[in-house]
Structure formats: structure tokens, C-alpha cells
VOTOR-157880 format. One line per field, with one value per residue (C-alpha): residue number from 1; residue in one letter; x, y, z. Coordinates in steps of 0.05 Angstrom, whole numbers, plus 5000, padded with zeros to 4 digits. Example, Ala and Ser with C-alpha at 12.3 -4.5 7.8 and 13.67 -1.06 7.14 Angstrom:
koldo: [1|2]
mike: [A|S]
u: [5246|5273]
v: [4910|4979]
w: [5156|5143]
//
This chain:
koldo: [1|2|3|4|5|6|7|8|9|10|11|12|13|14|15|16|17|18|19|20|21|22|23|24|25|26|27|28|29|30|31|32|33|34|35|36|37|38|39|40|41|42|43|44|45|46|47|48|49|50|51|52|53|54|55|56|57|58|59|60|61|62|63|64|65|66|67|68|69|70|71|72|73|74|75|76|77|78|79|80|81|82|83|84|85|86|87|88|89|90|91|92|93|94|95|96|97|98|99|100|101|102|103|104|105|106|107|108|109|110|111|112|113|114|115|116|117|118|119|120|121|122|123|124|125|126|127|128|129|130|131|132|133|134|135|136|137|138|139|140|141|142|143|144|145|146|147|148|149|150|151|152|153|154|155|156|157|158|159|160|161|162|163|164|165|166]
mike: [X|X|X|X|X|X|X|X|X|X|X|X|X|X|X|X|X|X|X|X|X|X|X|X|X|X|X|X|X|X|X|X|X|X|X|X|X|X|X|X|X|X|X|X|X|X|X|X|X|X|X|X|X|X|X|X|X|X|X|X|X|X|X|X|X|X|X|X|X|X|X|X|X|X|X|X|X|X|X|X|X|X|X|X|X|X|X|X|X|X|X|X|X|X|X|X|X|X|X|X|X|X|X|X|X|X|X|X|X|X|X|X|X|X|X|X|X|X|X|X|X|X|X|X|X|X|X|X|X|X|X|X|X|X|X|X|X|X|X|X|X|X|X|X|X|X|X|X|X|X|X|X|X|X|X|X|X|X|X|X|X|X|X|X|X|X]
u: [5220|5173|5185|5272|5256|5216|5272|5323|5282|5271|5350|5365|5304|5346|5412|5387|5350|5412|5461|5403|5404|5485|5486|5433|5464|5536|5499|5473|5531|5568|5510|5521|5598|5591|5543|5593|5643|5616|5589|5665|5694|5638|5648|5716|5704|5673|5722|5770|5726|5686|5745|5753|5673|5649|5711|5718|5787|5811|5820|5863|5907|5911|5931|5987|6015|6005|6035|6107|6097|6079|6100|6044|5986|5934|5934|5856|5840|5898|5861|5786|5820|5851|5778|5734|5769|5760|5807|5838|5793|5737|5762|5793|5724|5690|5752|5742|5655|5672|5726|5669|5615|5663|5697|5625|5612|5684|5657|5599|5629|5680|5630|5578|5518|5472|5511|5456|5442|5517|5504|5454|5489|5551|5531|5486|5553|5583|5551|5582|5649|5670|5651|5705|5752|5754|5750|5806|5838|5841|5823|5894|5890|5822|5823|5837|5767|5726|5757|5751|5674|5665|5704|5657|5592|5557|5568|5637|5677|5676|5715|5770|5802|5795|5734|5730|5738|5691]
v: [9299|9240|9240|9234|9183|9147|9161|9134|9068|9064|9067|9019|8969|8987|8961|8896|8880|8896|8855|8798|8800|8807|8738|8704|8722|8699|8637|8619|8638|8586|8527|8540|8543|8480|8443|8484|8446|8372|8379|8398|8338|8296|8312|8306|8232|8225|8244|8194|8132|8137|8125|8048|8050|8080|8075|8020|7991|8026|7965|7928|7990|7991|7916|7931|7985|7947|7884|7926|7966|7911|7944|8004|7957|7980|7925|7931|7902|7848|7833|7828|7791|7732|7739|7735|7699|7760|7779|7831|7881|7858|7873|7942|7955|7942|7973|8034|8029|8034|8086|8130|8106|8107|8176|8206|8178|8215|8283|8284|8273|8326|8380|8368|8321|8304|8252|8211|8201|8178|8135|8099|8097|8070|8021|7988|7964|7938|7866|7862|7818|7865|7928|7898|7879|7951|7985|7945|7952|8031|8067|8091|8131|8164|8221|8206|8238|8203|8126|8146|8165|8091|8057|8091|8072|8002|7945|7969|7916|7877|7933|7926|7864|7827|7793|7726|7673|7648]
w: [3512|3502|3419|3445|3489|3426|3376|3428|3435|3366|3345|3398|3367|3297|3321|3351|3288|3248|3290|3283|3221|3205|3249|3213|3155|3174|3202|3126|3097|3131|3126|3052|3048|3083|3036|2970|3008|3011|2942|2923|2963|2930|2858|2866|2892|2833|2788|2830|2820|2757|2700|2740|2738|2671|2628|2576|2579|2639|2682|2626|2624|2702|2705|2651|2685|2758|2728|2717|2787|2832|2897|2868|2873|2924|2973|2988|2912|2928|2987|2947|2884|2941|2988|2939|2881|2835|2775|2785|2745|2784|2851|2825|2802|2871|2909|2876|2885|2961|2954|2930|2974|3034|3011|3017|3080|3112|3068|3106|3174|3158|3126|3182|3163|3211|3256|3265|3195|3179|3246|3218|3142|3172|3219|3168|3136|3204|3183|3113|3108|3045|3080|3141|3097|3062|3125|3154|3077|3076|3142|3152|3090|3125|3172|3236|3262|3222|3232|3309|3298|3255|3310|3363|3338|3359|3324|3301|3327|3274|3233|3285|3259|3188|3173|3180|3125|3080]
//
């Protein structure tokens, strides 16, 4: 009787372990989907922004093409070209530098970074006139989520109007 009782307790042990395990292993599964996931929304940030960034000529052939489809021009690099007196390759340059850096910021907010991190990355740029002007420039084309978690953090409201002049 006493070895039943043992190989009773002993296939109940079994199956606790087992169902640990299955949910540690569904647990990891998703951490790394999650991280496959950023990475994916990262590179393909990348692959956005680097032909304005590393591509000789690329801004000349943007302008050309802008310069026939005016009502096609991004209004954020009209905005930095006027701020900032910029040509217009100039401000498409930087425009697209904070598409990237800003595009990374919204895939870790929707792929599940540590808040507190993007908290502090974020609200570091609540201080810089470009940084307001971008914000203000292209945060309708952002998900919804994430311009409400910018907006929420301290020191945000100056990303709730345009910056102020020079």
C-alpha cells in the first residue's frame, strides 16, 4: 500500500513539473517572439531611413521628383527647411534621422520594453525645439497608444503645441 501511495505522489509531483515547465516554456517563447518582433519593426525602420541617410544622390533625386509633386512633400521637412533655414536636402536628411530614432522609440512601446527605460529616452527630448516640432510634425501618423504614452509623461507639454520661435 505504502509503495501506491508513493507512486501516486510521485505522478502527481510529475505533472506539476510538466505543466511548470510547458508555462515556462510558453512564457520564453513569447519574450522572444517579442524581441523577433522589435528587431523586425527595427530593421525595417532601417530600411525606411537609411537610402535619405547613406545614399549618395538620393536627396537630389527626392527634390526632383518633390519639385513636380508638390502636394507629396512631407510637411515635417517643409516645416525644418522654413524653422531652421535648411535646404531642402538638409531637412529631408534630419526628418528622416528622427523618423528612425522616433520609429524605434513607438517599436519599443508596442513590442514591450521596459516602460521606464522609454520614459526616461523620451522625456529627455521634451526640451529640444526640433524634437517638438517633429513630434507636433508627425504624431498623427503614430499609433494612437504610443502618442497617448508621450503625451502622458512629465514634461510633455511642450510636445502639445509647436515650439516656439527662434
Amino acid at each position: 500500500m505504502k509503495s501506491w501511495k508513493l507512486a501516486n505522489w510521485a505522478e502527481v509531483i510529475e505533472t506539476v513539473v510538466l505543466v511548470a515547465s510547458a508555462a515556462l516554456l510558453i512564457l520564453e517563447v513569447r519574450s522572444n517572439t517579442q524581441a523577433v518582433r522589435l528587431a523586425a519593426y527595427s530593421e525595417r525602420s532601417d530600411r525606411l531611413v537609411s537610402p535619405y541617410l547613406e545614399v549618395e544622390g538620393f536627396t537630389e533625386v527626392y527634390d526632383k521628383i518633390k519639385a513636380v509633386d508638390r502636394e507629396f512633400v512631407d510637411p515635417a521637412v517643409v516645416a525644418f527647411a522654413e524653422r531652421y533655414d535648411l535646404g531642402s536636402e538638409g531637412a529631408l536628411t534630419w526628418v528622416r534621422y528622427l523618423d528612425g530614432m522616433w520609429r524605434d522609440f513607438e517599436g519599443q512601446f508596442i513590442y514591450g520594453v521596459a516602460l521606464s527605460t522609454l520614459e526616461r529616452d523620451v522625456g529627455a527630448l521634451f526640451r529640444y525645439p526640433d524634437q517638438q516640432l517633429y513630434f507636433a510634425s508627425k504624431s498623427a501618423g503614430m499609433d494612437p497608444e504610443f502618442v497617448e504614452f508621450v503625451m502622458s509623461l512629465p514634461g510633455s507639454e511642450s510636445f502639445r503645441g509647436p515650439p516656439p520661435p527662434p
